[in-house]
C-alpha positions in Angstrom: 3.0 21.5 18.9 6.5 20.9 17.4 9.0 23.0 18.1 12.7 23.3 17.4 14.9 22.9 20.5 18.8 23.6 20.7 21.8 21.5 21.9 24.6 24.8 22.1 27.9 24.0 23.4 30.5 26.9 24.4 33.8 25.9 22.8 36.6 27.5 25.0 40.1 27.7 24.2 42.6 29.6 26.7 39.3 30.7 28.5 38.0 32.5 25.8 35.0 31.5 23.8 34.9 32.3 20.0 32.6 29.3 19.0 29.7 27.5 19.8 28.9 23.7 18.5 25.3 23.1 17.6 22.0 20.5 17.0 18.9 21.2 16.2 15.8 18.7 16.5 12.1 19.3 16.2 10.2 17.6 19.0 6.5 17.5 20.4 7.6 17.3 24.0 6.7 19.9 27.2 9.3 22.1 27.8 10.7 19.4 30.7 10.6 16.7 28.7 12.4 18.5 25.8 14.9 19.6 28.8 15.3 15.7 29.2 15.9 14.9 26.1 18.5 17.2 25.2 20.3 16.6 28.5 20.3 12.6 27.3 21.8 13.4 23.6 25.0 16.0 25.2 27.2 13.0 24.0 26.0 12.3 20.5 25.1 16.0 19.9 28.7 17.5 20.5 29.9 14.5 18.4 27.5 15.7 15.4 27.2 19.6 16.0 28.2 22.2 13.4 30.5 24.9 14.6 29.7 28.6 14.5 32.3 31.8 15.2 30.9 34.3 17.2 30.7 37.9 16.2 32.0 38.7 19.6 34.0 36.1 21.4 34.3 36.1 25.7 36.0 34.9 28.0 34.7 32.6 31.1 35.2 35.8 33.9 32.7 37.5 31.6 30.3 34.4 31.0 30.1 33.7 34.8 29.8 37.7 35.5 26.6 38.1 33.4 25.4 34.9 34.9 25.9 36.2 38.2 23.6 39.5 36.9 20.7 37.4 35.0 22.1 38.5 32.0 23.8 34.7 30.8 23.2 34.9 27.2 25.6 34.2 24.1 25.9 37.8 23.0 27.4 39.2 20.0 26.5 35.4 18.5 25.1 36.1 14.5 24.9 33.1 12.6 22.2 31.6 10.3 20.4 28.6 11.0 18.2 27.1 7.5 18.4 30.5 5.8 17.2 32.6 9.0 19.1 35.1 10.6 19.6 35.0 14.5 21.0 37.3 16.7 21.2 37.6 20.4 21.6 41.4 21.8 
């Protein structure tokens, strides 16, 4: 089944993150191999990702916090990708 999976880089500038750097690719892969492939791309992708301001920018202390609590996620992030709206909470 092809699926889209996500190259998302956290752009941080004096420790804060207002951005995130993007790719996009469709692939027919298990969810390792689609790990794989993604981790062999980091180079080219950041070269050739589009840029998107978050909603609510954070700082690293606060990344690393909700890691530490299971709750890692790019909050406050609305942007559109291909005419779709997505959000995280």
């Amino acid at each position: 089944m092809i699926e889209t999976v996500y190259n998302l880089f956290l752009v941080y500038r004096d420790d804060v993150c207002a951005v995130v750097r993007y790719v996009a690719h469709d692939v027919d892969l298990s969810d390792q191999e689609a790990l794989d492939f993604l981790l062999g791309r980091v180079a080219l992708d950041l070269n050739n990702s589009s840029a998107v301001p978050l909603a609510k920018p954070f700082t690293k202390d606060e990344y690393d916090a909700r890691t530490r609590l299971g709750m890692a996620s790019l909050y406050g992030m609305r942007f559109t990708f291909f005419s779709k709206q997505v959000s995280s909470p």
